[in-house]
N, C-alpha and C positions, 0 to 999 in steps of 0.2 A: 315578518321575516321568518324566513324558514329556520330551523334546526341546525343543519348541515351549515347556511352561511355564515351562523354565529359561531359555530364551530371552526371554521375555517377564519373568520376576524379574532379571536382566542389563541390561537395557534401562532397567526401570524405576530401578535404582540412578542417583543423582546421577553426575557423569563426574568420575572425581578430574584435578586442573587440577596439573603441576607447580611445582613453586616458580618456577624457570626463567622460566616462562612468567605466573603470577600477579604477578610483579616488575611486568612492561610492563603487561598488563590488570588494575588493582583490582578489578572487578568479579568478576573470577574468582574470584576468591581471597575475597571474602565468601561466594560461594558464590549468588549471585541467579541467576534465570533468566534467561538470556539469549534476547535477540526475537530472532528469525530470522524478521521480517517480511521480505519484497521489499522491495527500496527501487522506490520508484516512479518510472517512465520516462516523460518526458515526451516523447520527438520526436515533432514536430508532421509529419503527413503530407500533409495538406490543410488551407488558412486561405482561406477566401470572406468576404469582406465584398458585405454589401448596405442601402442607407438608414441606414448606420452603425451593421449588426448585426455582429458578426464573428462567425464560425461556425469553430473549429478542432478538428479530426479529430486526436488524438494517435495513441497508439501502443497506451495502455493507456484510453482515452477521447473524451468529447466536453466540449467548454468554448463556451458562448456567451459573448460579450461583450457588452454594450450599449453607448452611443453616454453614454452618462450614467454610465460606469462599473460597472453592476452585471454580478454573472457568475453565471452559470449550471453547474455541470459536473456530468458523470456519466458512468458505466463506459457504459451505451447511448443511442442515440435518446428509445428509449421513455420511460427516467428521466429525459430531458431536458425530455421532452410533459408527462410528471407534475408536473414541479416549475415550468413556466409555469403549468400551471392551480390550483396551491397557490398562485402566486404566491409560491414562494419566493428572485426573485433580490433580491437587497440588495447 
């Protein structure tokens, strides 16, 4: 057996969780997957307001605001054009 497949049957095993350590985290210790999502960042880089649009530039996006409270946000520009002409702000 090659290298690489044992390494890849290693990998695939669950990670055994010390007691030690499943005390403080329950989650560990059931044994569920754990996310290892990004937490999402929101610093604002740039905020324009215009006729009581706001327009803010994060870090990880863009967020329209309206003047009537509805918002708009998305990872680009372009998802932002798409979702006025869906008219998706609420």
């Amino acid at each position: 057996m090659s290298k690489s497949s044992s390494r890849t049957r290693r990998a695939a095993r669950p990670l055994r969780v010390s007691p030690l350590i499943a005390q403080y985290v329950p989650a560990l210790a059931t044994g569920s997957p754990a996310t290892l999502a990004p937490q999402t960042t929101r610093n604002l880089l740039v905020s324009k307001t215009w006729f009581g649009v706001t327009v803010n530039r994060y870090q990880n996006g863009y967020e329209i605001i309206f003047a009537d409270g509805r918002k708009l946000s998305s990872g680009t520009p372009w998802g932002l054009l798409v979702q006025m002409f869906k008219g998706g702000a609420k």
